[in-house]
Residue frames relative to the residue before (quaternion, step in Angstrom):
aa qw qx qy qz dx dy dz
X 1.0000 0.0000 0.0000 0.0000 0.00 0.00 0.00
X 0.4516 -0.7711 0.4247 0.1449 3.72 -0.97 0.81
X 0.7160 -0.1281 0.1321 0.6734 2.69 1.85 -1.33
X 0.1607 -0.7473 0.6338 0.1185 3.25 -1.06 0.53
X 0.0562 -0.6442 0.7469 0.1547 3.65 -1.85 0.25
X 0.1817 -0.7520 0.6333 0.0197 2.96 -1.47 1.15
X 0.1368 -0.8694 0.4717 0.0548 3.43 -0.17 1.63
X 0.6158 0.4729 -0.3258 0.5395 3.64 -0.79 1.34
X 0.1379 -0.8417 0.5217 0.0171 3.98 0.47 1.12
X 0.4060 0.7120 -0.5324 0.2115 3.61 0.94 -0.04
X 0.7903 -0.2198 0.2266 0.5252 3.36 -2.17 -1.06
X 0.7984 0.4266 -0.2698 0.3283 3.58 0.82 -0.69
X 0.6125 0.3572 -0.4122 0.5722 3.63 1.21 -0.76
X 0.6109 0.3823 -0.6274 0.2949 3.79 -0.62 -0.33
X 0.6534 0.6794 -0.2076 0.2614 3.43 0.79 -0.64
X 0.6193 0.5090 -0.1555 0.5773 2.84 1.72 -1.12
X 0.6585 0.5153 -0.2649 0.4803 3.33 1.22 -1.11
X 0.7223 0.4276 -0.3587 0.4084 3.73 0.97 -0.76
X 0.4519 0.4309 -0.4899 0.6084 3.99 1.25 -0.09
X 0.6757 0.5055 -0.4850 0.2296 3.69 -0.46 -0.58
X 0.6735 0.5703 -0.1346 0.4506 3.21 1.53 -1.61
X 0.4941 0.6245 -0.2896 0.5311 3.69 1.45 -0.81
X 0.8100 0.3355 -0.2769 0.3933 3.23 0.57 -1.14
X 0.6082 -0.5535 0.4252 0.3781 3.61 1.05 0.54
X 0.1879 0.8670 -0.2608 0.3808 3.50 1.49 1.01
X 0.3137 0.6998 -0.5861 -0.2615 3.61 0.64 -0.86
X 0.1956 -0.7211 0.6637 -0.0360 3.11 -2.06 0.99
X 0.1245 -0.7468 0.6121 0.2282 3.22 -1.37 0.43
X 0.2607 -0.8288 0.4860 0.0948 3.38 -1.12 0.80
X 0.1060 -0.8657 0.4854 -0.0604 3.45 0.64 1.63
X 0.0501 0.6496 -0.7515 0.1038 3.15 -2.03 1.08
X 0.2248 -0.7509 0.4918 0.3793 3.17 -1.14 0.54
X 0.2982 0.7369 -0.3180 0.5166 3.75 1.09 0.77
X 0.2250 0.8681 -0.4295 -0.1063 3.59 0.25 0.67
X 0.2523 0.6834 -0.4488 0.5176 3.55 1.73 1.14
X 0.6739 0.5514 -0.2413 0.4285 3.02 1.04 -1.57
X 0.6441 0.5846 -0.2098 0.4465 3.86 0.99 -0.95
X 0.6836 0.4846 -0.2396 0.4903 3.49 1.27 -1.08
X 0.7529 0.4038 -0.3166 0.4121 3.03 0.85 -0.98
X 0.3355 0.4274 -0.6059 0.5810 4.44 1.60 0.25
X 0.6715 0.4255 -0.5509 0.2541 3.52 -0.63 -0.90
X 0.8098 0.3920 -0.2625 0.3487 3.50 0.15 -1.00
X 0.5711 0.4958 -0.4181 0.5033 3.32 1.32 -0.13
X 0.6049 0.6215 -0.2010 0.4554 3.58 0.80 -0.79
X 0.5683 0.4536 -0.2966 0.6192 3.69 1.27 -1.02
X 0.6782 0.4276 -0.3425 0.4899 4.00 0.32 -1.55
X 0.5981 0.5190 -0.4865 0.3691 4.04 0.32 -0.75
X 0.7169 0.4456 -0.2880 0.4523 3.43 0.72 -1.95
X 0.5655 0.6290 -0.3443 0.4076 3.99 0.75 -0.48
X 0.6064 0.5832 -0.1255 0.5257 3.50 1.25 -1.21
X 0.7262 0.3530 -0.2671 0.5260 3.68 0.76 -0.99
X 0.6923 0.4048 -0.4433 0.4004 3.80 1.04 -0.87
X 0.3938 0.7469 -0.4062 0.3494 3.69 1.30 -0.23
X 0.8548 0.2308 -0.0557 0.4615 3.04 0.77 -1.75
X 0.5735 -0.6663 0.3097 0.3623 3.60 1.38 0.87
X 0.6853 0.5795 -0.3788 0.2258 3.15 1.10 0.26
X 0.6190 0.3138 -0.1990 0.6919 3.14 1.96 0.87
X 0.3017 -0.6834 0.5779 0.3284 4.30 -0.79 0.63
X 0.6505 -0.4125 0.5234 0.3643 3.24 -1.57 -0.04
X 0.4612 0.5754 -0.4652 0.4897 3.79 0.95 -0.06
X 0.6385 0.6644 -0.1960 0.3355 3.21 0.46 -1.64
X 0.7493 0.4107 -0.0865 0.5121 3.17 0.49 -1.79
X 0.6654 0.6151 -0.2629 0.3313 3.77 0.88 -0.31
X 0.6482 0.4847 -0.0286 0.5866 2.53 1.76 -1.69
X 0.7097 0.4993 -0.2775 0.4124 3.46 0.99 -0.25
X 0.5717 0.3594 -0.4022 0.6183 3.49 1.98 -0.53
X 0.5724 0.5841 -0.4685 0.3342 3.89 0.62 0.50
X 0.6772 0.5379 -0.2238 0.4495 2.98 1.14 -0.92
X 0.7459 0.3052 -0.2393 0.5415 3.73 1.71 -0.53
X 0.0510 -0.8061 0.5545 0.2005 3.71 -0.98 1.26
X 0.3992 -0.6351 0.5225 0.4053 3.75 -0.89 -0.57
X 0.1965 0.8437 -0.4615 -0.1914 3.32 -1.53 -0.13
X 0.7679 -0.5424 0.2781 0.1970 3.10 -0.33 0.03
X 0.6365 0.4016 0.0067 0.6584 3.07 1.99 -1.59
X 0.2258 -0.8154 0.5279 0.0738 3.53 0.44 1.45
X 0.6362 0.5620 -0.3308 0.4122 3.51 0.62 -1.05
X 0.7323 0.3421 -0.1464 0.5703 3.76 0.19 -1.82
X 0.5106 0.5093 -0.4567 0.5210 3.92 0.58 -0.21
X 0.7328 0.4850 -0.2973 0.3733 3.80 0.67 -1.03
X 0.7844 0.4910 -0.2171 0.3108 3.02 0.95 -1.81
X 0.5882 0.3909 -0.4812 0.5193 4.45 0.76 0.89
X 0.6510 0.5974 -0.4339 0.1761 3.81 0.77 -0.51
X 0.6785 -0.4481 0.4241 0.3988 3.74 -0.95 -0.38
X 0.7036 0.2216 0.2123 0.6408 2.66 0.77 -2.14
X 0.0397 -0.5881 0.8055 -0.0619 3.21 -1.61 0.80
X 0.0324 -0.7313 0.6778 -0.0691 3.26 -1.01 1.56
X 0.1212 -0.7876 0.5762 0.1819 3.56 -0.21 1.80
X 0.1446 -0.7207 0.6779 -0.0078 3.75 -1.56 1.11
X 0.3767 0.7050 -0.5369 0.2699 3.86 0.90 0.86
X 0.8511 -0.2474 0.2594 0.3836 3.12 -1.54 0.16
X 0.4546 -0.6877 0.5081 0.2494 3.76 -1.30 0.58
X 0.4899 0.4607 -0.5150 0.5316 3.72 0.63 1.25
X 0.5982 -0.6583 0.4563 -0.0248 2.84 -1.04 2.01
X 0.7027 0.5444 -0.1758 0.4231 3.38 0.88 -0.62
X 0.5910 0.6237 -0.0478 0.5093 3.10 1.61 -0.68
X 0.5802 0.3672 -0.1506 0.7112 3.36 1.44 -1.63
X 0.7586 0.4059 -0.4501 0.2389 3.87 0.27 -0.15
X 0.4723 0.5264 -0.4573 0.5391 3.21 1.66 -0.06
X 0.6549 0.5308 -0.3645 0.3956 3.28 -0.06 -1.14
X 0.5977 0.4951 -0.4115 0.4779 3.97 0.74 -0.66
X 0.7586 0.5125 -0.2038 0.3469 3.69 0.73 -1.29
X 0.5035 0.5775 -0.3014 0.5676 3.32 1.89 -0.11
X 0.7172 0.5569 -0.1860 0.3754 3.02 0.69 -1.31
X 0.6039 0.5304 -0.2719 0.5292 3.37 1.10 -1.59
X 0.6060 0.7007 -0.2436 0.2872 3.94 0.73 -0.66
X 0.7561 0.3154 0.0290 0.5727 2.85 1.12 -1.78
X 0.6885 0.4891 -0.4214 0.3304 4.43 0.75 -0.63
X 0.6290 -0.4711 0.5034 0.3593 3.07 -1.45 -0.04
X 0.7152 -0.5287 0.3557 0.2871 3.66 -0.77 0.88
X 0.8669 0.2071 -0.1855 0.4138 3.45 0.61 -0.40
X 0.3414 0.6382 -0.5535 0.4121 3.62 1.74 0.15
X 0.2521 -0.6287 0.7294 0.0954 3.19 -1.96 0.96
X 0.1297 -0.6926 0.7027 0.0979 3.37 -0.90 1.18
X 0.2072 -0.5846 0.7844 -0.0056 3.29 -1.88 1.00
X 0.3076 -0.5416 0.7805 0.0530 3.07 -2.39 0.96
X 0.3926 -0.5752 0.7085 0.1147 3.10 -1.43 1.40
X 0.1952 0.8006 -0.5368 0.1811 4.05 0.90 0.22
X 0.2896 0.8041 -0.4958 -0.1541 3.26 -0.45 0.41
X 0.2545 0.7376 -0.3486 0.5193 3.17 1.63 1.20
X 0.8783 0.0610 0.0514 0.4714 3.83 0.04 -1.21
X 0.8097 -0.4056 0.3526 0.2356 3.40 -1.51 0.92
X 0.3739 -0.5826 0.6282 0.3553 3.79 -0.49 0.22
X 0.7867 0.3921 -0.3150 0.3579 3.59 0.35 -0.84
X 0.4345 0.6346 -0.4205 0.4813 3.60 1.66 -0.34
X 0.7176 0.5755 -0.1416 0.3657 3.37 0.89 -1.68
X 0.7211 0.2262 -0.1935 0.6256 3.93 1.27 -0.74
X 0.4477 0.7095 -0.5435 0.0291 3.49 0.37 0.51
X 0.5867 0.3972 -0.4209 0.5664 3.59 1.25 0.47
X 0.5313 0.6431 -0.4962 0.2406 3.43 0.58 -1.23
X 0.4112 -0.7828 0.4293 0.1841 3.48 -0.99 1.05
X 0.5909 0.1478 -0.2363 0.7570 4.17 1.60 -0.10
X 0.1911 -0.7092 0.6612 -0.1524 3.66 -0.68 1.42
X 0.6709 0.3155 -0.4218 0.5220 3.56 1.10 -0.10
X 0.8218 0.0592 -0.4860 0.2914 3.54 -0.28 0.50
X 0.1513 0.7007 -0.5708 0.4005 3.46 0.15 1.92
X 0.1460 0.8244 -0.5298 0.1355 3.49 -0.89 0.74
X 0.1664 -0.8188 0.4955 0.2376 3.57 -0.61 0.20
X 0.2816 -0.8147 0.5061 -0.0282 3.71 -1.21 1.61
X 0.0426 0.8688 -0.4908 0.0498 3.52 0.97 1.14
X 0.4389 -0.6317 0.6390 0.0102 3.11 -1.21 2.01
X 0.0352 -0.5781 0.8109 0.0838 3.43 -1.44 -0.08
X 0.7027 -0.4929 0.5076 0.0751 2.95 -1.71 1.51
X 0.6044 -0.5377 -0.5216 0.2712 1.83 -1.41 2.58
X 0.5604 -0.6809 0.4492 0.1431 2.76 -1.13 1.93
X 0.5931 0.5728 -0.3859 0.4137 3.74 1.04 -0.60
X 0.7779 0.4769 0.0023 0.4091 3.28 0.96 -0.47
X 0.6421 0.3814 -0.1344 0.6513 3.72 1.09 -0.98
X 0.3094 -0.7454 0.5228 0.2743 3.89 0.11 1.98
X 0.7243 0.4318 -0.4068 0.3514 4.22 0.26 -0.97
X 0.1371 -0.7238 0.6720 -0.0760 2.42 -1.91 1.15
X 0.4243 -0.8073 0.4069 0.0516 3.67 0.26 1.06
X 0.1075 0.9003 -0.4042 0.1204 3.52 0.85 0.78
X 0.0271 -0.8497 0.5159 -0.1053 3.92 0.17 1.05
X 0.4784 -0.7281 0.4783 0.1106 3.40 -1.48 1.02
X 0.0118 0.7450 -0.5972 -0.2969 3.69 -0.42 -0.37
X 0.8565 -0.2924 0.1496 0.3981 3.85 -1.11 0.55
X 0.8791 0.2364 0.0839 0.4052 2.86 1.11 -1.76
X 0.2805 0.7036 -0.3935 0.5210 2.56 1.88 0.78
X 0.1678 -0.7647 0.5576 0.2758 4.16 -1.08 1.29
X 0.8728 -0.2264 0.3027 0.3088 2.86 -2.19 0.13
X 0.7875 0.4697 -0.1966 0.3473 3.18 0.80 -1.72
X 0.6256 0.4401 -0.3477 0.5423 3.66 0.90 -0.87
X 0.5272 0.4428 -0.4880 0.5365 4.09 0.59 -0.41
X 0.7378 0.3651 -0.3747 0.4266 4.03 -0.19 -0.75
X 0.6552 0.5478 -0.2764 0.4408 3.57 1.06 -0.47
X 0.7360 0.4112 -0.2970 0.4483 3.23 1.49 -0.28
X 0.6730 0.5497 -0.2131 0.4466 2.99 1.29 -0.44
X 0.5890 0.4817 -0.4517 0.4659 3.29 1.40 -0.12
X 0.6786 0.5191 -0.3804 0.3540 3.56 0.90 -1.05
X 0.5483 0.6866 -0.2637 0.3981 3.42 1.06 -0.41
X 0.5176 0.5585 -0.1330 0.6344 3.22 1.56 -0.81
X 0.6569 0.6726 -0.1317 0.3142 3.12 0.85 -1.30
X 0.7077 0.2427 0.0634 0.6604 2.90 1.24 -1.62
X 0.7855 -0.5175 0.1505 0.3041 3.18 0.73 0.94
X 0.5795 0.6995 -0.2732 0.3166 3.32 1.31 -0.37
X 0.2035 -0.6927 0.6072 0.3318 4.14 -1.15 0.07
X 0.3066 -0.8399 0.4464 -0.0361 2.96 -0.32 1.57
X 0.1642 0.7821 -0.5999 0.0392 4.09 -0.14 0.47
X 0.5902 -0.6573 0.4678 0.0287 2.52 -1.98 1.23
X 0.0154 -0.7716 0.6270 0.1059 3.74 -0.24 0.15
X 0.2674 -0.6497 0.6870 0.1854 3.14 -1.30 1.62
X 0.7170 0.4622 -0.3099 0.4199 4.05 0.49 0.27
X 0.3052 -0.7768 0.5378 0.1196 3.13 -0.35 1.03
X 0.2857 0.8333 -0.4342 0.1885 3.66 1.16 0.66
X 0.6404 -0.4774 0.3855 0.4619 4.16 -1.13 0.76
X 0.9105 0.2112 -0.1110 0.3377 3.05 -1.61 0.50
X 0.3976 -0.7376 0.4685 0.2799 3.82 1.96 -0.30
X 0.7328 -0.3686 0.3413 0.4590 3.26 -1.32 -0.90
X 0.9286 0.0855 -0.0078 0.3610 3.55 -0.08 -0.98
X 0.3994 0.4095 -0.6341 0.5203 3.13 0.87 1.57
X 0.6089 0.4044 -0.5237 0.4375 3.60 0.72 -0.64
X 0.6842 0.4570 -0.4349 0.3659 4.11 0.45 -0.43
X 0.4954 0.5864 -0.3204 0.5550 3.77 1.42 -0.60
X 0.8190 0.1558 -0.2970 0.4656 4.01 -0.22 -0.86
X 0.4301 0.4403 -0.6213 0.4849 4.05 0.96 0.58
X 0.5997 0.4363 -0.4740 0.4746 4.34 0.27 -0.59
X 0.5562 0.6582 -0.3260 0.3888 3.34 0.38 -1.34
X 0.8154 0.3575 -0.2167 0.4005 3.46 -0.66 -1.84
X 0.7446 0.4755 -0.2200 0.4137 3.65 1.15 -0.80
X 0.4504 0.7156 -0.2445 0.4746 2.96 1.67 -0.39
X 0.6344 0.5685 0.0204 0.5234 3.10 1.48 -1.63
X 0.7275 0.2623 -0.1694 0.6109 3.34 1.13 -0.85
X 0.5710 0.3266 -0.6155 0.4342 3.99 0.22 0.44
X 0.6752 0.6295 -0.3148 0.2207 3.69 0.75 -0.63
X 0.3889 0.7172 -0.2393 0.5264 2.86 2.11 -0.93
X 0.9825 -0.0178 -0.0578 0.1760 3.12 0.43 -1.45
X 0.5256 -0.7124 -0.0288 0.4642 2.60 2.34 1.78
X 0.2766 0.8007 -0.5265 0.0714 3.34 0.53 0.77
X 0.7869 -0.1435 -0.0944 0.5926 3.33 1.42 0.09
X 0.4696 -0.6600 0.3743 0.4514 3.46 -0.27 0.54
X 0.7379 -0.5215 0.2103 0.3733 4.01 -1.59 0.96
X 0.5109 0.6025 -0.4081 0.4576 3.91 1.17 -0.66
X 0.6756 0.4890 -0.2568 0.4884 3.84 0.88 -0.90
X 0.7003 0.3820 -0.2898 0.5288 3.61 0.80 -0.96
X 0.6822 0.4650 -0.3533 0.4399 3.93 0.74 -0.07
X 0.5388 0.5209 -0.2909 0.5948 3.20 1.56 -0.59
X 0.7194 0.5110 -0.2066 0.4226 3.89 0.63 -0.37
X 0.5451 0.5052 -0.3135 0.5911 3.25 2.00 -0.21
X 0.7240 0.4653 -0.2462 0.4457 3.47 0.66 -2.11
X 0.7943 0.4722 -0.1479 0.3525 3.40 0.45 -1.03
X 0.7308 0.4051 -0.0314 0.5485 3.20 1.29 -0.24
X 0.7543 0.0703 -0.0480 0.6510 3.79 -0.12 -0.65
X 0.7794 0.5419 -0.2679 0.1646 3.14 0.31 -0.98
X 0.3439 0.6090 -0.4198 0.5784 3.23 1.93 -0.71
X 0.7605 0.3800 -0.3999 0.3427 3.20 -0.72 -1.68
X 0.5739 0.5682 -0.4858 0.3342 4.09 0.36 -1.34
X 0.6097 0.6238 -0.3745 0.3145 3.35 0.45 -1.27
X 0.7736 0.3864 -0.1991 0.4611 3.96 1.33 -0.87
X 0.7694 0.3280 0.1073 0.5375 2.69 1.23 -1.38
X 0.0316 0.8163 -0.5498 -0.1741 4.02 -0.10 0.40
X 0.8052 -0.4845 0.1210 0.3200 3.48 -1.29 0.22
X 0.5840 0.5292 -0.3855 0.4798 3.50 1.08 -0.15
X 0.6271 0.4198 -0.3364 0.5633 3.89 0.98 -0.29
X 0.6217 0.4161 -0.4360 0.5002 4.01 0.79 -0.74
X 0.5855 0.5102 -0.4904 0.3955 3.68 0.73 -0.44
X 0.5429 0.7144 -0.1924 0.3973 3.80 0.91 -0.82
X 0.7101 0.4032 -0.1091 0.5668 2.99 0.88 -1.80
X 0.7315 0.5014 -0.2529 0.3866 3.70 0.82 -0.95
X 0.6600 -0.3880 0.4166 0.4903 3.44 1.07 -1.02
X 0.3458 -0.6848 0.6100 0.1985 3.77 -0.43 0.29
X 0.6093 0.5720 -0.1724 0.5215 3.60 1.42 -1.68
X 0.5956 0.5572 -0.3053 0.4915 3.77 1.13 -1.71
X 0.7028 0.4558 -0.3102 0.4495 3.60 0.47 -1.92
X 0.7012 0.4071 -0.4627 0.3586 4.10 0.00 -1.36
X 0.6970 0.4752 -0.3298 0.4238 3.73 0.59 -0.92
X 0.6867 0.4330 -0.3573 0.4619 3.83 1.01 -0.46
X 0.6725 0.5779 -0.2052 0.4143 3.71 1.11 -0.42
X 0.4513 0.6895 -0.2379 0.5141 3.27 2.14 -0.79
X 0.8355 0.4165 -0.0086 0.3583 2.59 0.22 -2.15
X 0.7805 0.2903 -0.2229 0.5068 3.57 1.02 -0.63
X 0.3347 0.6310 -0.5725 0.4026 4.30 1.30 -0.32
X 0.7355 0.4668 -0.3810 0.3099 4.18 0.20 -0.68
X 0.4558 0.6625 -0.2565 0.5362 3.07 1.64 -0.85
X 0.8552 0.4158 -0.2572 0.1722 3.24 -0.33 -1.27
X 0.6328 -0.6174 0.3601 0.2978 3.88 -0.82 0.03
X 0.0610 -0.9034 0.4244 -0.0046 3.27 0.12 1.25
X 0.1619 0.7766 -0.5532 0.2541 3.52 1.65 0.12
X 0.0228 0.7359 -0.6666 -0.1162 2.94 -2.05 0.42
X 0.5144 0.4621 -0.4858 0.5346 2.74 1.28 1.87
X 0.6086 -0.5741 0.3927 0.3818 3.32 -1.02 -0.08
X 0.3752 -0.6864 0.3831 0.4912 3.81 -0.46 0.08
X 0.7258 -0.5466 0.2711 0.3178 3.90 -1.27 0.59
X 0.5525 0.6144 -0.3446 0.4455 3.17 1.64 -0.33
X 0.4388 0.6976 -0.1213 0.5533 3.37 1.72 -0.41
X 0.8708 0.1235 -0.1382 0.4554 2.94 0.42 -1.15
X 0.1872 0.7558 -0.4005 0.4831 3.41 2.00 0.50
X 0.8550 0.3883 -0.1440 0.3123 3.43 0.21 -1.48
X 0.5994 0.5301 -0.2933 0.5232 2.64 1.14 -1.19
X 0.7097 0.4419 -0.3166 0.4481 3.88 0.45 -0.93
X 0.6207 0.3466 -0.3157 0.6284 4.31 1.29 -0.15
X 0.6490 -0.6874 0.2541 0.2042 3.72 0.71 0.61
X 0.1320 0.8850 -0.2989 0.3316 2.94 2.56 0.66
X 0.3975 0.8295 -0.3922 -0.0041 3.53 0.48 -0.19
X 0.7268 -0.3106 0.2456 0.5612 3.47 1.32 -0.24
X 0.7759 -0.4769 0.1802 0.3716 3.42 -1.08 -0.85
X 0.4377 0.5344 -0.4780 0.5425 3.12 1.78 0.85
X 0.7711 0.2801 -0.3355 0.4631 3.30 0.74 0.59
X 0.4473 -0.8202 0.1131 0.3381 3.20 1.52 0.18
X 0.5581 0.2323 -0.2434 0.7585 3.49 2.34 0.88
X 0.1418 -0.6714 0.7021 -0.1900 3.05 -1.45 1.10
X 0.7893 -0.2060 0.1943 0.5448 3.05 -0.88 -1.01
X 0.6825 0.3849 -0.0070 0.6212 3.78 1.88 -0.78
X 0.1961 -0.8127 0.5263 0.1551 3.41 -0.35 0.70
X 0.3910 -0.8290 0.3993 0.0216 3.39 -0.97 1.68
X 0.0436 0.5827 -0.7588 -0.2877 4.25 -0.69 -0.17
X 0.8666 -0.2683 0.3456 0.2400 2.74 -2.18 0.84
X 0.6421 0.5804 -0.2141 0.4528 3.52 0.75 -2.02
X 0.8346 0.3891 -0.1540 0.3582 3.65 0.23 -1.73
X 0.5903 0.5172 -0.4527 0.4233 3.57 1.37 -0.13
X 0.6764 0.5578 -0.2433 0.4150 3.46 1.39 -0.77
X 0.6037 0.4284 -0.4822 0.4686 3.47 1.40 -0.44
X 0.7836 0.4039 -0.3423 0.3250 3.63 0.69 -0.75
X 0.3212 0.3800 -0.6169 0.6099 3.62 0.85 1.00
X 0.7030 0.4534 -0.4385 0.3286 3.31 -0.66 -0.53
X 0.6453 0.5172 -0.1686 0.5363 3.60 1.37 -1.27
X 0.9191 0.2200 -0.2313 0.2311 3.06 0.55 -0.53
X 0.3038 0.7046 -0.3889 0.5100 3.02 2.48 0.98
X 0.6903 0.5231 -0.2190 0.4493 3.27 1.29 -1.12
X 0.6148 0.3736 -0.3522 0.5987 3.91 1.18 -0.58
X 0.5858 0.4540 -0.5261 0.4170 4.27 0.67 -0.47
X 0.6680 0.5899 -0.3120 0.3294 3.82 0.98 -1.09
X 0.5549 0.5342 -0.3125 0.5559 3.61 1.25 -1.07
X 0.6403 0.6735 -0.2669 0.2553 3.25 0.09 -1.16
X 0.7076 0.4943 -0.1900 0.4678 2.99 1.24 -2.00
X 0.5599 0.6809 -0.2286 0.4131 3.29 1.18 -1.75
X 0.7451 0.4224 -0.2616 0.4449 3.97 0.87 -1.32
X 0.6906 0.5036 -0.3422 0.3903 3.69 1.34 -0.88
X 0.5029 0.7271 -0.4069 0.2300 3.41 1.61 -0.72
């Protein structure tokens, strides 16, 4: 790829746009929002600051990487020279279908535009779009600079060639790209994330230990190990026999809701939402939401650095 635009400056495109640029990429990072642009840049400048901190990048690097990424404004004429167009807007379908019909207007015939979607169907996503084969969907996972998977799904009418084309560049830039022969909601690993989640949700619900214990029971515990090993090998390692008798015995047990609990929907309805509001399930100062981004760019960065 020669060039990419990544349309949508939020938590996920600046992100996407700052790995792209790292890899010696040029990118453009489009919004129509030009507050909305300043305010990736500076997150994007403090990230590339953070890595020369932790040696795991030179001040060359970091220079050459805010060269290599501009911004603009003009989403459309930003699109219409790039290879790739990696759409990173808001989760309202309606929105991504205009934006497709603009888009489809103005590229060059053979750019392949991808959705960072990690919400709707590829086939939900092209149901007007008028060339649906070279569409595809490239699901990032938060901070995209930083978290190697990348969820990378077909839709029917999607060809061979633009899939191999995504998946190499993805590679390319550094990523472990996987294919899904199913175009199925939610992909792979949100549908394995909101099964932890909902249960997560349900011991709290019904106080088996308070939320500092149930996070401490993930990080400290499965979750290390996940980091080597994911669940279809720990089954392996444990026992097929171990796993049928642990899956038996606990499937009655488990939460099968297909709602949230009310305490949930409590917060969410008093404006609780997390750390954009600065309480959630945890209550936040300003200070401590920033140290733990910071923390938790710096433990995603080690990490990478130990798996290399």
């Amino acid at each position: 790829m020669k060039q990419v635009t990544v349309i949508g400056s939020g938590v996920m495109g600046h992100g996407i746009a700052q790995l792209v640029a790292q890899a010696n990429v040029p990118v453009v990072l489009t919004d129509v929002y030009e507050s909305s642009l300043e305010k990736a840049t500076e997150l994007i400048t403090a990230n590339l600051a953070m890595q020369v901190e932790q040696q795991a990048i030179s001040e060359s690097e970091k220079e050459r990487t805010l060269m290599t990424l501009s911004t603009s404004t003009d989403v459309i004429q930003s699109a219409s020279n790039s290879d790739l167009v990696i759409e990173a807007i808001s989760e309202k379908l309606d929105l991504k279908h205009e934006l497709y019909e603009k888009l489809e207007e103005a590229i060059l015939k053979e750019t392949i535009i991808a959705s960072n979607t990690s919400t709707f169907s590829l086939e939900a996503l092209t149901k007007n779009v008028a060339h649906p084969e070279r569409f595809i969907v490239t699901h990032f996972f938060n901070p995209a600079q930083f978290v190697p998977l990348v969820e990378v799904v077909k839709g029917n009418k999607t060809t061979e060639d633009v899939a191999k084309r995504v998946m190499n560049f993805m590679e390319q830039v550094g990523k472990r790209p996987i294919l899904l022969q199913k175009d199925v909601p939610g992909f792979i690993a949100n549908r394995l994330q909101a099964a932890l989640v909902r249960e997560a949700f349900h011991l709290l619900e019904e106080g088996v230990a308070d939320a500092r214990s149930i996070d401490l029971a993930v990080t400290e515990g499965p979750g290390l190990r996940w980091g080597f090993s994911g669940p279809l090998e720990t089954a392996d390692f444990g026992g097929l026999d171990i796993w049928k008798s642990v899956v038996e015995n606990l499937a009655p047990e488990l939460s099968a809701k297909q709602q949230v609990p009310s305490f949930i929907d409590a917060a969410i309805e008093n404006g609780n939402l997390g750390t954009k509001t600065s309480k959630g399930i945890y209550s936040y100062s300003d200070e401590v939401i920033q140290s733990r981004l910071v923390e938790r760019d710096e433990y995603l960065l080690k990490m990478s650095k130990v798996r290399q």
